[in-house]
The first five atom37 places (N, CA, C, CB, O) and aatype in JSON, in Angstrom:
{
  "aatype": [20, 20, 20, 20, 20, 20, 20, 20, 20, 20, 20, 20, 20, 20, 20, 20, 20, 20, 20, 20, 20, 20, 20, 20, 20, 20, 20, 20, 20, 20, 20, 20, 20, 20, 20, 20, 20, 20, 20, 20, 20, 20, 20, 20, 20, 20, 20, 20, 20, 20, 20, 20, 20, 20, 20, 20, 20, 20, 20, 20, 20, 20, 20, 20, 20, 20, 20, 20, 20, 20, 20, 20, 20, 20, 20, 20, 20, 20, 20, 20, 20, 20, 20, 20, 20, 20, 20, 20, 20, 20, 20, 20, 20, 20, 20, 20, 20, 20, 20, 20, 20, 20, 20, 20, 20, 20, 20, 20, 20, 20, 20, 20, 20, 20, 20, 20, 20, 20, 20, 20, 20, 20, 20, 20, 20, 20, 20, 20, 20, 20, 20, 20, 20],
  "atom_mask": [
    [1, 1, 1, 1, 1],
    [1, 1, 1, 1, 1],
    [1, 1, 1, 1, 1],
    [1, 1, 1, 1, 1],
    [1, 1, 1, 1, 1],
    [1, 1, 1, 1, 1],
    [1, 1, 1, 1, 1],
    [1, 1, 1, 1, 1],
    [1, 1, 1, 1, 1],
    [1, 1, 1, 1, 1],
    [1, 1, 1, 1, 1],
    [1, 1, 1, 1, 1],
    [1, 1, 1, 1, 1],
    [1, 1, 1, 1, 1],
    [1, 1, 1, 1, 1],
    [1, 1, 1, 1, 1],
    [1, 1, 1, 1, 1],
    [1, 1, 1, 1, 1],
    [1, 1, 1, 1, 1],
    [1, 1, 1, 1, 1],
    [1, 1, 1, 1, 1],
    [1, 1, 1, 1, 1],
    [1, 1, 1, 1, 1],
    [1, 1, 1, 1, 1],
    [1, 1, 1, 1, 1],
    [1, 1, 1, 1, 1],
    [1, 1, 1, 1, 1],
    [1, 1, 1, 1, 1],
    [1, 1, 1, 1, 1],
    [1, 1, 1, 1, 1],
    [1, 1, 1, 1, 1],
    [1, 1, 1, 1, 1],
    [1, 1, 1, 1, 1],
    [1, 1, 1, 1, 1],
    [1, 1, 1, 1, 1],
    [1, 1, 1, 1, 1],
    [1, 1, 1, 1, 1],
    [1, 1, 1, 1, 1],
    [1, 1, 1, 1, 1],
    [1, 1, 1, 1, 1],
    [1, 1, 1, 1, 1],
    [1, 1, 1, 1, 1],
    [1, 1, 1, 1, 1],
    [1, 1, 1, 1, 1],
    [1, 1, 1, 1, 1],
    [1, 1, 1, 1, 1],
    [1, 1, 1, 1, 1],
    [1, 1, 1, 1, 1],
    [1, 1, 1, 1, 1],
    [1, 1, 1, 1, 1],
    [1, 1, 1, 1, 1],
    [1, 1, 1, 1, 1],
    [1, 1, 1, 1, 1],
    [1, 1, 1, 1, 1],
    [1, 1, 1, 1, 1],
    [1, 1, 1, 1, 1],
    [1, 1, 1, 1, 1],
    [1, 1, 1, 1, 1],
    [1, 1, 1, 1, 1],
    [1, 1, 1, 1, 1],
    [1, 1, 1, 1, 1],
    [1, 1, 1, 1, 1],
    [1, 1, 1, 1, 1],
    [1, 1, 1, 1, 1],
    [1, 1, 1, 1, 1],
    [1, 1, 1, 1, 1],
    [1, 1, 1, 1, 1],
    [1, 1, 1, 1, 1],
    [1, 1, 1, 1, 1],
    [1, 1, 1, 1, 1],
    [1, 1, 1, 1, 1],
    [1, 1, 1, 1, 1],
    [1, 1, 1, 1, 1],
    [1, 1, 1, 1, 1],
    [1, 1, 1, 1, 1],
    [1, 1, 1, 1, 1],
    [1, 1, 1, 1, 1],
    [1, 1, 1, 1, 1],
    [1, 1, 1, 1, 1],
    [1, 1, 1, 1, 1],
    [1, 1, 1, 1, 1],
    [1, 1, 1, 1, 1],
    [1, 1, 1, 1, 1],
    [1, 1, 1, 1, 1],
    [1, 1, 1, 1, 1],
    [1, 1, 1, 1, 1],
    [1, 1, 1, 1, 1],
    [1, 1, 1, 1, 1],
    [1, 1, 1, 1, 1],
    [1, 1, 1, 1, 1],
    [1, 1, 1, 1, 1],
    [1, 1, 1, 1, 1],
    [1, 1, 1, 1, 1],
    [1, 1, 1, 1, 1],
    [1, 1, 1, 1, 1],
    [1, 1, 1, 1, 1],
    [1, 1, 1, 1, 1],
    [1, 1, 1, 1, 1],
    [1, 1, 1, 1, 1],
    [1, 1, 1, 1, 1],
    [1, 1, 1, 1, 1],
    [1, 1, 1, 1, 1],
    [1, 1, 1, 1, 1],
    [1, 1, 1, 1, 1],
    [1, 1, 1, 1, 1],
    [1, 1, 1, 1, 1],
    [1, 1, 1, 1, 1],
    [1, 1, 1, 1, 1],
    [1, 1, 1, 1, 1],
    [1, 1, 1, 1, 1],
    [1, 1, 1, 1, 1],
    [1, 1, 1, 1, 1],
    [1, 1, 1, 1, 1],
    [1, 1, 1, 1, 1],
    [1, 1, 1, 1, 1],
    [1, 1, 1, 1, 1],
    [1, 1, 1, 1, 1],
    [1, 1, 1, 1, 1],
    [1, 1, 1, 1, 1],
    [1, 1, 1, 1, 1],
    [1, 1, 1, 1, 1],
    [1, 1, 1, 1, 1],
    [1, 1, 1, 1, 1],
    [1, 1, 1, 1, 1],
    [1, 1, 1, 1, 1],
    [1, 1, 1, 1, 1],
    [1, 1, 1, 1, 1],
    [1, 1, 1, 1, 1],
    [1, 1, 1, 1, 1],
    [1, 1, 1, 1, 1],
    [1, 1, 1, 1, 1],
    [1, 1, 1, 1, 1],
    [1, 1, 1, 1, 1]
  ],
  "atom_positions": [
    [[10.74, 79.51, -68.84], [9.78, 80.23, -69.66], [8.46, 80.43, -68.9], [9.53, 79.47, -70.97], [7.95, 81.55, -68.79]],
    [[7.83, 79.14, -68.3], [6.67, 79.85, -67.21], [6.62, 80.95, -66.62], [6.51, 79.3, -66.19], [5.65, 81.71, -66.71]],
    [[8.1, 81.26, -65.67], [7.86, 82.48, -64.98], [7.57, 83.47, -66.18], [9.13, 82.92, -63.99], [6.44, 83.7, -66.61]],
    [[8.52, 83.93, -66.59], [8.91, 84.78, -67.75], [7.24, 85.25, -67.87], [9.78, 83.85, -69.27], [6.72, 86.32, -67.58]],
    [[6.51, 83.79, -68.52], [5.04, 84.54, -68.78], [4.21, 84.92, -68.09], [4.28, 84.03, -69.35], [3.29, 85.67, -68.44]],
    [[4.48, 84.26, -66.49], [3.72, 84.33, -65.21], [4.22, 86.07, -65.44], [4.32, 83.16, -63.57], [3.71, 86.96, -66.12]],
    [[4.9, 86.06, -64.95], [5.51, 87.98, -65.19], [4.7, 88.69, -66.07], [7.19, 88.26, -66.0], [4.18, 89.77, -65.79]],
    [[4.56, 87.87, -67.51], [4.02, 89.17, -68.87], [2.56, 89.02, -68.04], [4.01, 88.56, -71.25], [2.05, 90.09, -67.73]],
    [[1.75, 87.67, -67.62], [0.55, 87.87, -67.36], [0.0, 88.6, -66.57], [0.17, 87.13, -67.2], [-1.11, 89.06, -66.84]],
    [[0.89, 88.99, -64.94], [0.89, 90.51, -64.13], [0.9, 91.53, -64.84], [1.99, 90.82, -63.26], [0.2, 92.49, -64.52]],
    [[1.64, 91.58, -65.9], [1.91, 93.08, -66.31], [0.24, 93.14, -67.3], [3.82, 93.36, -67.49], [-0.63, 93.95, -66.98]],
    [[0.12, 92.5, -68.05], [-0.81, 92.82, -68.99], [-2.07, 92.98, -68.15], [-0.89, 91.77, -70.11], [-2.56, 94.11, -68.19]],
    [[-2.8, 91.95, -67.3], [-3.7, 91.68, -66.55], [-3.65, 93.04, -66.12], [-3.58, 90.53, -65.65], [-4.69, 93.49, -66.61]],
    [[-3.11, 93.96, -65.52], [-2.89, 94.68, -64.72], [-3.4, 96.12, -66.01], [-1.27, 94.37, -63.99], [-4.26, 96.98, -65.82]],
    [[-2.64, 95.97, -67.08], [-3.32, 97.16, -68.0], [-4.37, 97.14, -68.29], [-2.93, 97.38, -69.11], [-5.04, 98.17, -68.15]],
    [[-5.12, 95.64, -68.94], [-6.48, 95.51, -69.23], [-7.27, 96.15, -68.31], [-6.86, 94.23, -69.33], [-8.09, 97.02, -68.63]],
    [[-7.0, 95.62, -66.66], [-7.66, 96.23, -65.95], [-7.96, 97.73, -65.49], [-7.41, 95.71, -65.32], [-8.87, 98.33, -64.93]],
    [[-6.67, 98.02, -66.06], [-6.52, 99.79, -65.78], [-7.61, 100.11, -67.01], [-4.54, 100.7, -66.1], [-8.57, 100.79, -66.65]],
    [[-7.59, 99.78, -68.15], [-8.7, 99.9, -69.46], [-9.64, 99.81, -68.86], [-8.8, 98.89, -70.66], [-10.21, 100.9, -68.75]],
    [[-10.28, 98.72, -68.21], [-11.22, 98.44, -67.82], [-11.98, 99.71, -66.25], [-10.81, 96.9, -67.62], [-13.12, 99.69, -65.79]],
    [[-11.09, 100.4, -65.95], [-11.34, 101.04, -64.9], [-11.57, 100.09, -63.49], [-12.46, 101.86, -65.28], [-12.14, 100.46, -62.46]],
    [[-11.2, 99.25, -63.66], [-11.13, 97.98, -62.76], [-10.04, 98.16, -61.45], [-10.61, 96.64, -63.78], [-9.22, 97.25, -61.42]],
    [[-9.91, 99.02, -60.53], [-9.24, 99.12, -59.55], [-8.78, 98.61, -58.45], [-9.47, 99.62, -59.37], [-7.76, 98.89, -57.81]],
    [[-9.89, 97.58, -58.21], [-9.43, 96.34, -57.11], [-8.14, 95.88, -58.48], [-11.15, 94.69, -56.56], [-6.96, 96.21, -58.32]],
    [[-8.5, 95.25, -59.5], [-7.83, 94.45, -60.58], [-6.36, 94.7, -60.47], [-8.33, 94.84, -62.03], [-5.47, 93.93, -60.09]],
    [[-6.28, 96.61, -61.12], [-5.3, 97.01, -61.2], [-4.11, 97.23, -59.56], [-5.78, 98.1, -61.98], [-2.88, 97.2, -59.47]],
    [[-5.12, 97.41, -58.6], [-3.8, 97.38, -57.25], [-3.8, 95.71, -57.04], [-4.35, 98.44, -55.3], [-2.81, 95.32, -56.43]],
    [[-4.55, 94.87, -57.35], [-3.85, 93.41, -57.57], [-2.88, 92.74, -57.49], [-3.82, 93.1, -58.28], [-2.56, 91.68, -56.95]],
    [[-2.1, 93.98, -58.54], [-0.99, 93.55, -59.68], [0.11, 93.81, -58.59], [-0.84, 94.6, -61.37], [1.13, 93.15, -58.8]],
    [[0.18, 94.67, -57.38], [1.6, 95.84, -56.55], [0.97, 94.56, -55.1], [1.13, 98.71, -56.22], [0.05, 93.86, -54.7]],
    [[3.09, 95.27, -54.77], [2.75, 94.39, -53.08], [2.19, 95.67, -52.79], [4.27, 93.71, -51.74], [2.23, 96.64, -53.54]],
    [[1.54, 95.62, -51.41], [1.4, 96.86, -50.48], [1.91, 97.76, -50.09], [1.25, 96.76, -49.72], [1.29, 98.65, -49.51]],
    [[3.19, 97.79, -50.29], [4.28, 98.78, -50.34], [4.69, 99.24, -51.32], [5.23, 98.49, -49.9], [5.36, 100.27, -51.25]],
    [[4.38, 98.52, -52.76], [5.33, 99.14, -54.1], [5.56, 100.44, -54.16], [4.75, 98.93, -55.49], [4.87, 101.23, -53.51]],
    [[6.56, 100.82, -54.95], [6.67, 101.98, -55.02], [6.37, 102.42, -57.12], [8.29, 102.26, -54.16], [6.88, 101.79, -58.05]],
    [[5.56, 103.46, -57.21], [5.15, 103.6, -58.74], [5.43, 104.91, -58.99], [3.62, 103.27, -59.14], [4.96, 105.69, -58.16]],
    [[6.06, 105.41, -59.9], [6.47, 106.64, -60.68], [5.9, 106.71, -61.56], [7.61, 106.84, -61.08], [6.21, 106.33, -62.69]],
    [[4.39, 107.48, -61.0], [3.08, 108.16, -62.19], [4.34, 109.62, -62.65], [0.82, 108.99, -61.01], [3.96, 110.4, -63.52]],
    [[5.13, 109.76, -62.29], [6.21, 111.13, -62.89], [7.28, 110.75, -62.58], [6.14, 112.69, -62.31], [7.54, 110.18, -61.52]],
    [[8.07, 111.02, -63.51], [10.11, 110.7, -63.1], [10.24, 111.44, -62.12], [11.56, 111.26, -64.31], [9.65, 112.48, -61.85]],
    [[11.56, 110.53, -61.19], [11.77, 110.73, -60.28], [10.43, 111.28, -59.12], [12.77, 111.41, -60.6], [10.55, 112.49, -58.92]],
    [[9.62, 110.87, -58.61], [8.46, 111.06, -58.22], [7.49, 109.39, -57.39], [7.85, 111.72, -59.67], [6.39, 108.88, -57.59]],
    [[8.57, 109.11, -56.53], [7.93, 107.61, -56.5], [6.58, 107.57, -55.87], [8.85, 106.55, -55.66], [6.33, 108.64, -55.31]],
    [[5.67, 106.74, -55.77], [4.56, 107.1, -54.88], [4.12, 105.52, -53.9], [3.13, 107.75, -56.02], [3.34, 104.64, -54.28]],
    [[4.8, 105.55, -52.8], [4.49, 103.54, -52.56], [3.3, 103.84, -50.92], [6.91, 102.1, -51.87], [3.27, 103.32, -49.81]],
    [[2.41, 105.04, -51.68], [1.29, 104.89, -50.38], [0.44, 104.46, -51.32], [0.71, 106.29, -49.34], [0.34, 105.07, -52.39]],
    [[-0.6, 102.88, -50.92], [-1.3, 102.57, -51.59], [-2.94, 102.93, -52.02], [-1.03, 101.74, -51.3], [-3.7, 102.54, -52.92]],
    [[-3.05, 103.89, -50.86], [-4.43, 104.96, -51.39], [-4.25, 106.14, -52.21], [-5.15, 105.64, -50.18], [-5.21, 106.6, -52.83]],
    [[-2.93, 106.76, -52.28], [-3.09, 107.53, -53.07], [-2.65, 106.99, -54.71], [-2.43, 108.61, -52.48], [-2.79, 107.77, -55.65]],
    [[-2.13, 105.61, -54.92], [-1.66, 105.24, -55.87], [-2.6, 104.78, -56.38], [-0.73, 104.61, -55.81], [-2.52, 104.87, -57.6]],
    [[-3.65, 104.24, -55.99], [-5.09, 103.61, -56.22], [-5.96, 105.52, -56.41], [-5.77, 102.26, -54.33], [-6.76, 105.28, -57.31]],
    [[-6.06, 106.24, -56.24], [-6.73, 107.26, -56.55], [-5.78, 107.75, -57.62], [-7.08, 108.15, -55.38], [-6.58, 107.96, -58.53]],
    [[-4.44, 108.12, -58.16], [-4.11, 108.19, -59.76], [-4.57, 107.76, -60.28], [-3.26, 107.95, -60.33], [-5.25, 108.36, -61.11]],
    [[-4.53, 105.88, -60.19], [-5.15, 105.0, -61.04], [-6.43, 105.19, -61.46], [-5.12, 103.91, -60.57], [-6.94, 104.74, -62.49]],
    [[-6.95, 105.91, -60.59], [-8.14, 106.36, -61.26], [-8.92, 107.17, -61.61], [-8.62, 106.12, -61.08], [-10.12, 107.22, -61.86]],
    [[-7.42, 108.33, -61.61], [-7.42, 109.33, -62.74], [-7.1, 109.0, -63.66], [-6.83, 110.29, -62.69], [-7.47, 109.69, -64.61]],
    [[-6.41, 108.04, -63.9], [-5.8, 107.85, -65.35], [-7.27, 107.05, -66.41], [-4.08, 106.56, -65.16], [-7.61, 107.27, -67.57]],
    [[-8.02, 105.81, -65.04], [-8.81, 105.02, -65.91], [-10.0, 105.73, -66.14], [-9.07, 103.69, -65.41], [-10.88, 105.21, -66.83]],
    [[-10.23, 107.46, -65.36], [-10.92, 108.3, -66.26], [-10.55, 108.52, -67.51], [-11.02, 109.34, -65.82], [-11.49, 109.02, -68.12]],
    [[-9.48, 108.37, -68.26], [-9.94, 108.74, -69.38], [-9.68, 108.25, -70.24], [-9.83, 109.62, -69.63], [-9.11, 108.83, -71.17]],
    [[-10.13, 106.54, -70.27], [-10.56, 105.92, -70.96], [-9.66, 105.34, -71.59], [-11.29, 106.41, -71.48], [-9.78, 105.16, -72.8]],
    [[-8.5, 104.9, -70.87], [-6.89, 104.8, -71.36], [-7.09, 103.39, -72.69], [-5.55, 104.2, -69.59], [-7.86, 102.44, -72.62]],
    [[-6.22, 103.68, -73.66], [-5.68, 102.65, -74.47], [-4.48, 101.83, -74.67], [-5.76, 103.01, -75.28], [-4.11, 101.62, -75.83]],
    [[-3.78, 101.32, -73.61], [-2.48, 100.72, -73.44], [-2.09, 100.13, -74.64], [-2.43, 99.76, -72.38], [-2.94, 99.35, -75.06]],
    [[-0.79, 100.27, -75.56], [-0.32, 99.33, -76.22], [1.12, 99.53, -75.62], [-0.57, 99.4, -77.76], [1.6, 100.51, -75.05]],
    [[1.8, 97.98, -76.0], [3.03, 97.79, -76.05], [3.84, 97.3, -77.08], [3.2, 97.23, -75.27], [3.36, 96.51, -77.89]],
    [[5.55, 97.85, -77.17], [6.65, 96.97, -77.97], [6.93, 95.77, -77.55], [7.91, 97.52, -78.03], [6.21, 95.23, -76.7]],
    [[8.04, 95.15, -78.09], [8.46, 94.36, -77.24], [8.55, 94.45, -75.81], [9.35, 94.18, -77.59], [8.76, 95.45, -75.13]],
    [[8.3, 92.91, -75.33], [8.1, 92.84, -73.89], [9.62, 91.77, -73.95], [6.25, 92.11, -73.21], [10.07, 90.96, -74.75]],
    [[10.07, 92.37, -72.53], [11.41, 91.37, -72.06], [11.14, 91.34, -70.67], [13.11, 91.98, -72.37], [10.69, 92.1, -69.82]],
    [[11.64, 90.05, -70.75], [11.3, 89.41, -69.35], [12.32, 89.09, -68.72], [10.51, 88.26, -69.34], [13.2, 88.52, -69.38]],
    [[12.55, 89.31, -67.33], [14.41, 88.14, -67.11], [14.16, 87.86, -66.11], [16.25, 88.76, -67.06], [14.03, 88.86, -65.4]],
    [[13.92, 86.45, -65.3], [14.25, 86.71, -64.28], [15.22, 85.66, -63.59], [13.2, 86.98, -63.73], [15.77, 84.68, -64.1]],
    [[15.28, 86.15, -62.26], [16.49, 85.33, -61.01], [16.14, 85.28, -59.74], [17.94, 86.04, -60.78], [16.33, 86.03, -58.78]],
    [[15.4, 83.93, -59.95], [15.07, 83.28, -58.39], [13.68, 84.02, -58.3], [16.34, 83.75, -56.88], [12.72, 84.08, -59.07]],
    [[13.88, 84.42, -57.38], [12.48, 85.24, -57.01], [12.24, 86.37, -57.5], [12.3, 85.55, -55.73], [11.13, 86.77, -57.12]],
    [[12.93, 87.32, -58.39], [13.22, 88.56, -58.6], [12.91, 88.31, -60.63], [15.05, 89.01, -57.81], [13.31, 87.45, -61.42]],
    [[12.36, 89.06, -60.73], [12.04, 89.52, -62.22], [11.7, 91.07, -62.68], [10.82, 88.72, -62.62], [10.94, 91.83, -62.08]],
    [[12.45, 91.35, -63.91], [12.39, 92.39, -64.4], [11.67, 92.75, -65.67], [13.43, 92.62, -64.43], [12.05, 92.07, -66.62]],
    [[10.77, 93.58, -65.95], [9.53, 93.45, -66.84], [10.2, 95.08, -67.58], [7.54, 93.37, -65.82], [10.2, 96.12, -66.92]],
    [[10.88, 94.99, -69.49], [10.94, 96.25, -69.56], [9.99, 96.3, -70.79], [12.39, 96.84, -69.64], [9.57, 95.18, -71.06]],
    [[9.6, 97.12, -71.48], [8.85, 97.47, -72.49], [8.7, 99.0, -72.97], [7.71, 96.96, -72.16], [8.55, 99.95, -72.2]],
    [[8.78, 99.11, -74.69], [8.12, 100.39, -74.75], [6.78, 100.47, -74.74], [8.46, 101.03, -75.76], [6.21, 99.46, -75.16]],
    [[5.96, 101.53, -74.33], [4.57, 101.35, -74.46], [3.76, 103.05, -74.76], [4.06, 100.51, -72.91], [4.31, 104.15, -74.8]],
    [[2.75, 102.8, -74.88], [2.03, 104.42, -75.45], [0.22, 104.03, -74.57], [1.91, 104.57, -78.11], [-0.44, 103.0, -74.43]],
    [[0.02, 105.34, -74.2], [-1.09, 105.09, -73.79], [-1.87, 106.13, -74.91], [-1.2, 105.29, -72.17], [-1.16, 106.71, -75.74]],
    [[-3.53, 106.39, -74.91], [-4.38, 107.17, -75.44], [-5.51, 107.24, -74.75], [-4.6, 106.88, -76.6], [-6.25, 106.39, -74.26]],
    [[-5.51, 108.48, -74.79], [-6.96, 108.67, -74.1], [-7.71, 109.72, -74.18], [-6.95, 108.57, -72.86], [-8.07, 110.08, -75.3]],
    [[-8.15, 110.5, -72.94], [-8.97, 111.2, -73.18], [-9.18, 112.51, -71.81], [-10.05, 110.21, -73.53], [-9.49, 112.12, -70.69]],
    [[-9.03, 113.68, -72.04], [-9.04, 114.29, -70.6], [-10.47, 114.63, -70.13], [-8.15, 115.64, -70.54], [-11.33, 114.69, -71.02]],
    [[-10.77, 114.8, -69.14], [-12.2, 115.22, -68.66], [-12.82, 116.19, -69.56], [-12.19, 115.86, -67.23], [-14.0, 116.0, -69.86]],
    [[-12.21, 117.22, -70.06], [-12.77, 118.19, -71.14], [-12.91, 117.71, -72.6], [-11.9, 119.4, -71.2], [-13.23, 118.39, -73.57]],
    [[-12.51, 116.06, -72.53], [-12.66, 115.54, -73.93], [-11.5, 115.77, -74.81], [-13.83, 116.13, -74.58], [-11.66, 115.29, -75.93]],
    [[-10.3, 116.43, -74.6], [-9.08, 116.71, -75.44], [-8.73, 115.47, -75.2], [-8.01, 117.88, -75.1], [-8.99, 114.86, -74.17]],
    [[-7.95, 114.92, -76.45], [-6.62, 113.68, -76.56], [-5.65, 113.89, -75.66], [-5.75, 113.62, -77.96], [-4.94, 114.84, -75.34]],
    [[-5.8, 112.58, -75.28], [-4.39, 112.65, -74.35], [-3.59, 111.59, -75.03], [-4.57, 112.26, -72.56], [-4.19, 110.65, -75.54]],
    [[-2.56, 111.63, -75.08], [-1.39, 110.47, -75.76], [0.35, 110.73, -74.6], [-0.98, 111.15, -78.14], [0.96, 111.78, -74.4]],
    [[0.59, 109.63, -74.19], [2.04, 110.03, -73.87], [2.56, 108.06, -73.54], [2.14, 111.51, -72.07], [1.81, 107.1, -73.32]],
    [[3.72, 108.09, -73.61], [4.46, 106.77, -73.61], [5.34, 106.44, -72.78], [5.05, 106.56, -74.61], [5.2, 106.77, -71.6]],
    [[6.38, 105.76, -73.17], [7.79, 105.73, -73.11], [8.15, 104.69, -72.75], [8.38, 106.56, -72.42], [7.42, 103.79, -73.17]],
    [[9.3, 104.22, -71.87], [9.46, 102.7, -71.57], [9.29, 102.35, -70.2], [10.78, 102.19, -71.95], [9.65, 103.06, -69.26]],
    [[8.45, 100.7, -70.07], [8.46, 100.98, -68.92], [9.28, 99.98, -68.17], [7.24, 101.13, -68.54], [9.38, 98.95, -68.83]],
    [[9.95, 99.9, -66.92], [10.77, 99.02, -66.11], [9.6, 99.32, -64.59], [12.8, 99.62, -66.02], [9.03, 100.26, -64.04]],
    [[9.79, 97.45, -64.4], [8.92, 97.0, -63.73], [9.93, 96.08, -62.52], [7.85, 96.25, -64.73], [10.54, 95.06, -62.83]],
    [[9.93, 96.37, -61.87], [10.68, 94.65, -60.84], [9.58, 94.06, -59.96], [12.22, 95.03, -59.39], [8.92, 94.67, -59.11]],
    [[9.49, 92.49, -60.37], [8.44, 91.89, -59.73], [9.28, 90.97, -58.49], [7.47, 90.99, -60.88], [10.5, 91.09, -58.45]],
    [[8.75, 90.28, -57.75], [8.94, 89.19, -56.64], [7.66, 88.1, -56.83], [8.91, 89.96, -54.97], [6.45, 88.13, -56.62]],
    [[8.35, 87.41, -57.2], [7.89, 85.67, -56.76], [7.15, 86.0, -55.06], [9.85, 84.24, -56.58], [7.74, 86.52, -54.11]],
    [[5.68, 85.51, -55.08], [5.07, 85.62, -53.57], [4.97, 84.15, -53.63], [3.48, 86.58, -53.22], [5.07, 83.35, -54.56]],
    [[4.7, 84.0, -52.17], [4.99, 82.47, -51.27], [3.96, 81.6, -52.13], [4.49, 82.48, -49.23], [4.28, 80.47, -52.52]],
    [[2.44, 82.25, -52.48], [1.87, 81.61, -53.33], [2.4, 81.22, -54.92], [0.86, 82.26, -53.29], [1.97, 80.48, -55.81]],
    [[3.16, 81.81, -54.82], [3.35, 81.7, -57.03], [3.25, 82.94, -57.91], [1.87, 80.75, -57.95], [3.8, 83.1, -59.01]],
    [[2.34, 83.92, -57.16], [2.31, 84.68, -57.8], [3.31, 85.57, -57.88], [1.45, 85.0, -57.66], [4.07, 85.78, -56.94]],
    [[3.4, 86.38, -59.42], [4.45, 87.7, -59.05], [3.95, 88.93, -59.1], [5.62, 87.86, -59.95], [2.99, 89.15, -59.84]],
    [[4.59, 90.12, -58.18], [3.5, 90.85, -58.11], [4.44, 91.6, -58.51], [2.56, 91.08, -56.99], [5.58, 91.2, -58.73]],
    [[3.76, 93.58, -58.71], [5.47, 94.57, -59.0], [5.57, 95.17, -58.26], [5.87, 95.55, -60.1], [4.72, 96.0, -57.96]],
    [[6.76, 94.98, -57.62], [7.68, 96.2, -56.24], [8.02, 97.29, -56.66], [9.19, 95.81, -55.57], [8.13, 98.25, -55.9]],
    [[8.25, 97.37, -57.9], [9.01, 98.44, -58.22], [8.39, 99.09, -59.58], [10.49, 97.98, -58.34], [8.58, 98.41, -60.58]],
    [[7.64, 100.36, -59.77], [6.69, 100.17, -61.54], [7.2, 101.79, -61.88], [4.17, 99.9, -61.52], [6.69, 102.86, -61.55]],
    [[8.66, 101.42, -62.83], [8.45, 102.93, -63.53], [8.32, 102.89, -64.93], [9.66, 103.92, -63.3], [9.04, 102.2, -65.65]],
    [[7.44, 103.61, -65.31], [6.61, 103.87, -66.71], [7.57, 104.62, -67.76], [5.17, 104.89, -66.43], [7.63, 104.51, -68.99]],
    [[8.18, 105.29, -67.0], [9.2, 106.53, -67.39], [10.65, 106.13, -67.63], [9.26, 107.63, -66.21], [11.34, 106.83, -68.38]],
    [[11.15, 105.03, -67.01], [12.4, 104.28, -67.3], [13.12, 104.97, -68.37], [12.15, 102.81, -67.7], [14.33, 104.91, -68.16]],
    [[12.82, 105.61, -69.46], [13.24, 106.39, -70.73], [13.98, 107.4, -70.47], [12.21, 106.91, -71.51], [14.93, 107.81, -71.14]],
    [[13.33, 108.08, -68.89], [13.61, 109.3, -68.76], [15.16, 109.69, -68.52], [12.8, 109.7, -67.79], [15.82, 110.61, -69.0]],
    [[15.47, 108.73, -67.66], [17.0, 108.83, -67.31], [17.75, 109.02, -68.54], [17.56, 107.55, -66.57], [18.76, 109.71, -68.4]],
    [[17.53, 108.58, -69.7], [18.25, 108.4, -70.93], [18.3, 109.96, -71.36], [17.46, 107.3, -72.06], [19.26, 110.7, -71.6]],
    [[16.99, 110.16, -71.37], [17.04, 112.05, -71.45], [17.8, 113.24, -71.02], [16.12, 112.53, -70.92], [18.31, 114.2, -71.6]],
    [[17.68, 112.75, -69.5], [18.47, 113.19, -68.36], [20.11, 113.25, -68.9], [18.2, 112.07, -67.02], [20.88, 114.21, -68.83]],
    [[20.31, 112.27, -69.3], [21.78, 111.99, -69.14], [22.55, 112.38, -70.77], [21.96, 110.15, -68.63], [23.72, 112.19, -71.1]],
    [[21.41, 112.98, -71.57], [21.66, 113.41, -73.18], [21.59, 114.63, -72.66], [20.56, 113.0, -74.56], [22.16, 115.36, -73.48]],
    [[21.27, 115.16, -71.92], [21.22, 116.83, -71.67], [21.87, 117.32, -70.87], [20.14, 117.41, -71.31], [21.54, 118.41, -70.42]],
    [[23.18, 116.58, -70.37], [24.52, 117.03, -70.18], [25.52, 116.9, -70.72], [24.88, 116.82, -69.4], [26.54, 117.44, -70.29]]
  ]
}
């Protein structure tokens, strides 16, 4: 059960901070290589340009909630899925709202910590994909 929460506490730590517009905070959370799908199928694991989304997104003033959170992990390897919804706000002041589920794979680092290798937000999408054939 530690890890399990060591895991939820990366993932959450990591949204607050995106709320927070907190960008050291939020690239924290990724090894140096992760790879993140700000769009399905669309991975992005260069860490300056993944750190400049991030802060397009914490322009506008994001509101993270989540469903259930599941945790699993094995050995060094953990999997973080959840539904979740963000809210916010675009530069011209229109609502922004969009969700879906997200799948995360973390690694156990030499220190203890777990960080995420792998962050798709969109995890849902495939389900879509595969209803529309």
């Amino acid at each position: 059960m530690e890890n399990q929460n060591a895991v939820l506490n990366t993932i959450l730590t990591m949204t607050a901070n995106l709320e927070k517009g907190d960008l050291d905070g939020v690239m924290a959370a990724y090894e140096p290589d992760a790879a993140i799908l700000f769009e399905p199928n669309t991975p992005v694991a260069d860490a300056a340009l993944s750190r400049q989304i991030f802060s397009e997104l914490a322009a506008a003033n994001p509101s993270v909630s989540y469903g259930e959170h599941e945790v699993y992990v094995a050995g060094d390897i953990a999997i973080h899925l959840a539904p979740w919804s963000m809210k916010g706000e675009s530069p011209a002041g229109d609502p922004v709202a969009m969700g879906g589920l997200t799948v995360a794979v973390l690694r156990r680092q030499p220190d203890g910590k777990w960080l995420m290798v792998l962050d798709n937000p969109h995890g849902a999408h495939a389900l879509s994909a595969a209803n529309a054939h």
